[in-house]
C-alpha positions in Angstrom: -42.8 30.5 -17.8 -40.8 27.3 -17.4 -42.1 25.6 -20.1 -40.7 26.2 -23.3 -43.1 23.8 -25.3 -46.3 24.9 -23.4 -49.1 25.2 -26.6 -50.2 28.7 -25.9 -52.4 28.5 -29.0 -54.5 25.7 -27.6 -54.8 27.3 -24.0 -56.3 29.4 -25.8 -58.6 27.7 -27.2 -59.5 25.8 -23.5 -59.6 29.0 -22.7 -62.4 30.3 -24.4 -64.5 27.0 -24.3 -64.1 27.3 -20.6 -68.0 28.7 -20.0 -69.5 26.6 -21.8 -71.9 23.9 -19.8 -70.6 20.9 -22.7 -66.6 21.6 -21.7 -64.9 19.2 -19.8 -61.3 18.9 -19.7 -59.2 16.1 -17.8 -55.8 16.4 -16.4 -54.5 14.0 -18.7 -56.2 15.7 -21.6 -54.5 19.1 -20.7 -50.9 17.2 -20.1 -51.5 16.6 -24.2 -53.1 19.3 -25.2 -50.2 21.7 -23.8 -47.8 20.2 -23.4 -47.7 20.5 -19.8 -45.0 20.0 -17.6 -45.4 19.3 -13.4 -48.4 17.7 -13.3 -48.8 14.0 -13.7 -52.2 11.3 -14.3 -51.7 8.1 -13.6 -54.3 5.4 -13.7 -54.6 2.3 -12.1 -54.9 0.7 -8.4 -51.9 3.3 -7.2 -52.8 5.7 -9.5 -53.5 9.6 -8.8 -52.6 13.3 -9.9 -49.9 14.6 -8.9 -48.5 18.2 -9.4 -45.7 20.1 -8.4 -46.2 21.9 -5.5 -46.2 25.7 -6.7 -48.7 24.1 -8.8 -50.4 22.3 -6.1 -50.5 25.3 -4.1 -52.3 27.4 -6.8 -55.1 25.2 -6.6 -55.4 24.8 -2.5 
């Protein structure tokens, strides 16, 4: 809805791959894949996931 250069065409695809037992999707790989906004993977020693917090909240 805020995003106007989410890839709704490869949600779509995650999507329907979802049920599968062989799907596995990182963070980082859906920041790519859809060009996601408010959410963030870092990696390293201070490194985490980070979301905005409507986004956060979704998932708690």
């Amino acid at each position: 809805m805020y995003n106007p250069d989410f890839n709704s065409t490869e949600f779509g695809g995650i999507k329907n791959e979802a049920g599968l037992n062989r799907f596995t999707l990182s963070v980082k790989k859906w920041i790519e894949k859809t060009n996601a906004i408010g959410i963030k993977a870092t990696t390293g020693r201070y490194g985490g996931t980070f979301a905005h917090k409507e986004i956060a909240f979704e998932f708690g």
